[in-house]
N, C-alpha and C positions, 0 to 999 in steps of 0.2 A: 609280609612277603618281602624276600631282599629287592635293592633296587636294580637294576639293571647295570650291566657295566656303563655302558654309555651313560646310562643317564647318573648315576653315582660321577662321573668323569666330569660331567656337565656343569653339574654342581659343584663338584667339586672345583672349577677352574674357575668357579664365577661367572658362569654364561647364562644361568640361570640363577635368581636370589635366593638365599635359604627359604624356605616355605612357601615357594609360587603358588601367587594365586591368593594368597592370605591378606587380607585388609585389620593391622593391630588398628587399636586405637588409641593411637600413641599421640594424635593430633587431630584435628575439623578439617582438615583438606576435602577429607569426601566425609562429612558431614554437615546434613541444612538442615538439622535443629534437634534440643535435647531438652529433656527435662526431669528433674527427679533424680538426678544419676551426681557423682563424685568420682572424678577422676582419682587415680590411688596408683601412685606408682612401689613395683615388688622389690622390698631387698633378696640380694643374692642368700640362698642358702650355703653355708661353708660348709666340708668339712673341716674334723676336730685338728687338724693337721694340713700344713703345706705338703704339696703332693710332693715335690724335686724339694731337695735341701743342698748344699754343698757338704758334701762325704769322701774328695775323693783329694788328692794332695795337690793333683791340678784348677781345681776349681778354686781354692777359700771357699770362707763362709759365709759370702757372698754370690748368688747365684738369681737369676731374674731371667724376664720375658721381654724381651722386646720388640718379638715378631711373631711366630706363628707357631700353629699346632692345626695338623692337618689328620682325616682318615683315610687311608690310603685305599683306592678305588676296588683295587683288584682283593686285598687281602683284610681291609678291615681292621687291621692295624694303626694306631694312633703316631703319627711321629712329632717330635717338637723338636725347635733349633732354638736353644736358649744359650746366653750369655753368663759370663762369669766374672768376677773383678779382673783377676790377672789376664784380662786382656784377650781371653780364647772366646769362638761361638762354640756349643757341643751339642750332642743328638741322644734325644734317647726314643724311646719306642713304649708303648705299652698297649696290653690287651683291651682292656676296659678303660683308658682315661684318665683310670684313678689309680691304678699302682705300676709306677715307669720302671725298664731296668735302662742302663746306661752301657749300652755293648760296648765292647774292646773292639777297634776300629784299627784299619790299616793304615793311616792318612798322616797321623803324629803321636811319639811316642813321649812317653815321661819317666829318665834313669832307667831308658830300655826296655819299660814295658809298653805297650798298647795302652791308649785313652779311647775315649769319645768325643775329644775335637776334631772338627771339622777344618777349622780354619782358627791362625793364631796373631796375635797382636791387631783384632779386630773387635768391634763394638759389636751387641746386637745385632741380628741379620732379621730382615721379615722376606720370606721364601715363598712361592706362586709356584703351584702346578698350576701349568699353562698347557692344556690338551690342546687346541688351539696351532701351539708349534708345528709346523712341518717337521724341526730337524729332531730326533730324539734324542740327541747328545745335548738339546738347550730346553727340556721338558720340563726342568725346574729353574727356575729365575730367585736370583734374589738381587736385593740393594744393603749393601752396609755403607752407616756414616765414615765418612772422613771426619779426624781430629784436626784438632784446630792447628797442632803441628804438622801433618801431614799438609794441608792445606789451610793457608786463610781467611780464604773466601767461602769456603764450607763447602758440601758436596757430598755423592755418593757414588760410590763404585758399584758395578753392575756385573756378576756373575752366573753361572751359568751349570746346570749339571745335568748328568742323565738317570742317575739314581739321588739326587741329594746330599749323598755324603764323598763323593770325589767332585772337585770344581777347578772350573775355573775362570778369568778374571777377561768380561769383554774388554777389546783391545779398545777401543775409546775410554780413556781418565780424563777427570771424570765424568761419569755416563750420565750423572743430572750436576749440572754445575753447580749447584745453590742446597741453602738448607742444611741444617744441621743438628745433629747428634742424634735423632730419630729420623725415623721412616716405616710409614705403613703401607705396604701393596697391594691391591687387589685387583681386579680384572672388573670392568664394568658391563652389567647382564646386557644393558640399553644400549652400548655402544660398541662394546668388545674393545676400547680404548685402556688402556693403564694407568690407573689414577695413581698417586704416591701422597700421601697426606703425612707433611714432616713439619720439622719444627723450623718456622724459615730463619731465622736469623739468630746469632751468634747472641748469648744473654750477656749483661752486665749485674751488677754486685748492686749500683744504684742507678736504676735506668734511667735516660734523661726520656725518652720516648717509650711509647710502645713497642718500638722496630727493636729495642733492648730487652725484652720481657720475654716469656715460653709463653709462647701461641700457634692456634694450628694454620696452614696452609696445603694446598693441593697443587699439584702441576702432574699434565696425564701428557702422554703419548702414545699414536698409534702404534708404531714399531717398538716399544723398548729401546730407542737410542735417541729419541730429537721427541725433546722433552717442552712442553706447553711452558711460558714465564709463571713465575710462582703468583696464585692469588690466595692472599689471606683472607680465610675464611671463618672462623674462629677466635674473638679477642674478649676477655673480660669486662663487665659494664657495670653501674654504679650498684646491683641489687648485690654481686658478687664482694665489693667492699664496703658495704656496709658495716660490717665487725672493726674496720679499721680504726686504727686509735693514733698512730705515730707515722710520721713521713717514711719511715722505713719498712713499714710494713703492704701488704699486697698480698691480691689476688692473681696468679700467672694459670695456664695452664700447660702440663707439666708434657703431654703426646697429646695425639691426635690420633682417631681411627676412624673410620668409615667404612661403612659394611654393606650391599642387601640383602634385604629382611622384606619376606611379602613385597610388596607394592610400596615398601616404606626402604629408605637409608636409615641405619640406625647409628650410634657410636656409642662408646663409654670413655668417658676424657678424667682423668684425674685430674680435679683443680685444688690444686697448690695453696694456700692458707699459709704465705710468707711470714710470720709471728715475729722474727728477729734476725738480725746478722749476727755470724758468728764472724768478728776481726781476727780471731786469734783461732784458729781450729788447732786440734788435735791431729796425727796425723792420720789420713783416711776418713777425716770426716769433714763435710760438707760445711760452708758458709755461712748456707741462708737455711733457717729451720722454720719448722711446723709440720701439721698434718696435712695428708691429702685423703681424699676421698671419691669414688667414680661416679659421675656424675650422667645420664642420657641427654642424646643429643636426637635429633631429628632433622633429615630431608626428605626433599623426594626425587631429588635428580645427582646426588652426590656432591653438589655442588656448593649449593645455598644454605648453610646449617641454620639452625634455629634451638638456642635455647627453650626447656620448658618453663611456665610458670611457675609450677613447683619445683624445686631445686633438691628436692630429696633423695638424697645417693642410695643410687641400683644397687653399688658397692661400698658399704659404708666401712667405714673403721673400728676395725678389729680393736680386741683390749690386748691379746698376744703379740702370735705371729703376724699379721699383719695390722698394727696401729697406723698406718700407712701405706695409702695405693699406690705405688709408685707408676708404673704403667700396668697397661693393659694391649693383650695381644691383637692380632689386627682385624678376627674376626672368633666369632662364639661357634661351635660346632653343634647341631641338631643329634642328639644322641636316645635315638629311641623316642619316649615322649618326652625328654626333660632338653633344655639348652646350657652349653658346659662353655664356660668363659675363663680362658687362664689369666692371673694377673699377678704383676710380682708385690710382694708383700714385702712390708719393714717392722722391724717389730720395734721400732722408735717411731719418734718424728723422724724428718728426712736427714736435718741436721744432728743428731742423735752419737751420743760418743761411742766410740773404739776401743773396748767392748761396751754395754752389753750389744751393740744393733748386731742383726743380723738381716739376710735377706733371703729370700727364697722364692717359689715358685709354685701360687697358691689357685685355688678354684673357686670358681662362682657356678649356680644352681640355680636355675628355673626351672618353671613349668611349660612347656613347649609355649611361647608365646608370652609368657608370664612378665615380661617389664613392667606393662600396666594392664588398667581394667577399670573398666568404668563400674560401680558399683551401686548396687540400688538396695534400700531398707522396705520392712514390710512393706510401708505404702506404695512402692514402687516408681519406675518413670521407666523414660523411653528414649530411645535415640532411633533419628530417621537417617538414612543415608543421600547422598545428593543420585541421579542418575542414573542406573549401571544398565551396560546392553550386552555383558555375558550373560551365558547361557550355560545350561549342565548343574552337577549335584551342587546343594550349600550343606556345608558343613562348620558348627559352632564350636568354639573352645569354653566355655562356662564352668565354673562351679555354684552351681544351682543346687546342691545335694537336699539344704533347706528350702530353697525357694524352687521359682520356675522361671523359663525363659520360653515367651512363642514371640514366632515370626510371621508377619503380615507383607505380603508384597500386595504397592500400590500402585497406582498410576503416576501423574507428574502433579494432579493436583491432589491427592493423598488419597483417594479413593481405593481401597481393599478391589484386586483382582475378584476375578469369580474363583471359586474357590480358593483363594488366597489368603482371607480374613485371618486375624489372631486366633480369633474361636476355629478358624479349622484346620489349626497347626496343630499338631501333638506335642505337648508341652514337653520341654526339657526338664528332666528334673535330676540329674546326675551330676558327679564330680568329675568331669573329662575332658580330652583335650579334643576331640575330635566326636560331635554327637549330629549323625545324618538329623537332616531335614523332614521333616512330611507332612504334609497336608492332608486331610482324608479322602479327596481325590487326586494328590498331585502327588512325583515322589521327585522330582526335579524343576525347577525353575521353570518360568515360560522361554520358548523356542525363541519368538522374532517383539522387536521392540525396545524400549527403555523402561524402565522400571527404577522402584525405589523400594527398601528393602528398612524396615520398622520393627526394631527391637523394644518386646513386653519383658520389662527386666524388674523382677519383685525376690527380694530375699536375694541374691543371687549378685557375682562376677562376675562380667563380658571380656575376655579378654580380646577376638577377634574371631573371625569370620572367613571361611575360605571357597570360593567359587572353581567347579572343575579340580581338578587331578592335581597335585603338585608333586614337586621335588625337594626331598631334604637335601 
């Protein structure tokens, strides 16, 4: 059933997380105890093909993400504001996600015809429908970087539209003082505040510090103009350079994103794998080479990020078009049952010669929920959760199709409710992202109390769990 306008708007603006109500198990936060189970984090499935490529005489063949891709509430329409080398952001639209057109636009022309820039001699932009707004002429927001010539202390400009493709530029320059060459925006569900997660400080060739390197940082504001001081959040640590062999080499990372997801912050950060300097480049290519590849990151308040133990890329690298993740957009869109994550591809290393690299504008594929999943072998195990005092339907994401998955709700000291026991769950035995709950007397949760809630996982995938109603 479609969603509501409002609530599609909701979501859509970030007032709500993508899949409210959904508990991944992307981390032990609200977990007190497991056993039997293997954390397994999902690669992206691709398609055979970068979705956007550069075809048009204003782009190069050079074309990338560096902000966002939204559904638009009312029509269900996909839009994207992506970048180009020569210096333009552009727009294009598409039905499904997966095959974009690139409309001729009123806004700037090229030798007298119509393009689809938007705005010219700018970087990347990452763009916010912000429902929220009182005023409708400022319903979409965005930040693009300032260069290092425009500014030397780095920074972003803060613009402003009513339909997204005519803007124009808030009268404070600039609108976040600091930070540079990225920025990701979103709107926080818990606060309604504006978080910005950019790259804070300006990189050098051979960094004497950290404060020289790409790494992530946050700085949020209530209003969109008087911006929180930057804290870094974000910085590489010894497990990341381990492969290191020569003082010239390093671990960076390359953006920052930040998202909600369920009851979790999630992100996917390309870390950088610096291999060599390049002293002498070609022209149009890059310094410092190597692969990158997308890595998940985890909070729970957007704040506090936390590497996983496992380090195994959500987005790993391609052998084509993307042998290299270069960024990724600011947030993943819930489409149907699967999760669609744009990111721009290289089909080098970073440092990679002029020709062959190109770059483009490629897709990542999950399973609604699919990043990770605890997984269990014949013999099976279990995981308990700490707590919980909602109430209403539970609903599991599993692929059980071999095995089975029952759920036991217990007390505080483990003890199985009355009719609550594993034996009188109806076993999950399906491939699905969404499989109701039941008990053979129960068809919802208990009403009033705390409870703990004990997953029987044999053969079988857990990816997460969802309590009550949610919003894609």
């Amino acid at each position: 059933m479609p969603l509501p306008f409002v609530t599609l708007c909701l979501a859509l603006a970030g007032l709500h997380p993508l899949r409210e109500g959904t508990e991944l198990f992307v981390d032990n936060v609200n977990v007190a105890r497991q056993s039997g189970l293997t954390f397994h984090l999902h690669a992206a499935n691709k398609p055979a093909a970068p979705v956007i490529v550069g075809d048009r005489p204003w782009e190069s063949d050079r074309v990338y993400i560096y902000g966002t891709t939204i559904q638009d509430p009312t029509t269900g329409i996909f839009k994207m504001w992506y970048g180009s080398s020569t210096g333009g952001v552009l727009y294009a639209t598409s039905a499904d996600g997966l095959t974009w057109t690139k409309p001729l636009l009123d806004v700037f022309t090229y030798q007298g015809q119509p393009t689809n820039e938007v705005w010219r001699k700018s970087g990347g932009a990452t763009v916010l429908y912000d429902v929220l707004e009182p005023d409708p002429l400022k319903r979409y927001k965005a930040l693009i970087a300032l260069s290092r010539a425009q500014r030397k202390d780095g920074g972003f400009r803060g613009l402003y539209s009513a339909d997204g493709i005519h803007w124009q530029n808030y009268p404070q320059y600039p609108l976040i003082p600091f930070g540079t060459e990225m920025g990701n925006l979103i709107r926080d569900p818990a606060t309604h505040k504006y978080f910005a997660y950019v790259r804070p400080y300006w990189v050098a060739l051979h960094p004497k510090s950290v404060r020289q390197k790409r790494i992530g940082a946050i700085t949020t504001s209530d209003d969109f103009l008087h911006w929180t001081p930057l804290q870094v959040t974000l910085t590489p640590d010894a497990v990341d350079d381990q492969w290191v062999t020569n003082p010239d080499q390093r671990t960076e990372f390359y953006a920052m994103n930040g998202f909600p997801y369920g009851r979790s912050y999630l992100g996917v950060v390309p870390r950088f794998m610096i291999q060599r300097l390049i002293l002498k480049p070609q022209k149009d290519q890059s310094s410092v080479d190597g692969p990158l590849e997308g890595q998940l990151i985890v909070s729970r308040d957007g704040y506090d990020w936390h590497r996983l133990p496992d380090r195994t890329p959500v987005i790993p690298s391609g052998t084509t078009f993307d042998h290299s993740i270069m960024n990724i957009a600011a947030a993943p869109l819930v489409v149907g049952d699967q999760i669609y994550f744009y990111y721009t591809g290289i089909n080098t290393t970073h440092g990679g010669p002029t020709p062959p690299k190109r770059i483009a504008v490629c897709l990542g594929r999950w399973r609604l929920d699919g990043f990770a999943s605890l997984d269990a072998g014949a013999a099976g195990g279990f995981v308990e959760t700490t707590p919980i005092e909602r109430t209403g339907t539970l609903e599991v994401n599993a692929a059980a199709a071999g095995g089975e998955v029952r759920i036991a709700v217990e007390d505080a000291a483990g003890n199985p409710l009355a009719g609550y026991a594993a034996a009188d769950c109806v076993p999950l035995r399906g491939d699905e992202v969404r499989q109701r709950v039941r008990w053979a007397e129960h068809r919802e949760l208990p009403a009033a109390g705390a409870y703990r809630l004990r997953f029987e996982v044999r053969g079988a995938e857990l990816f997460s769990y969802t309590i009550g109603g949610e919003l894609h």
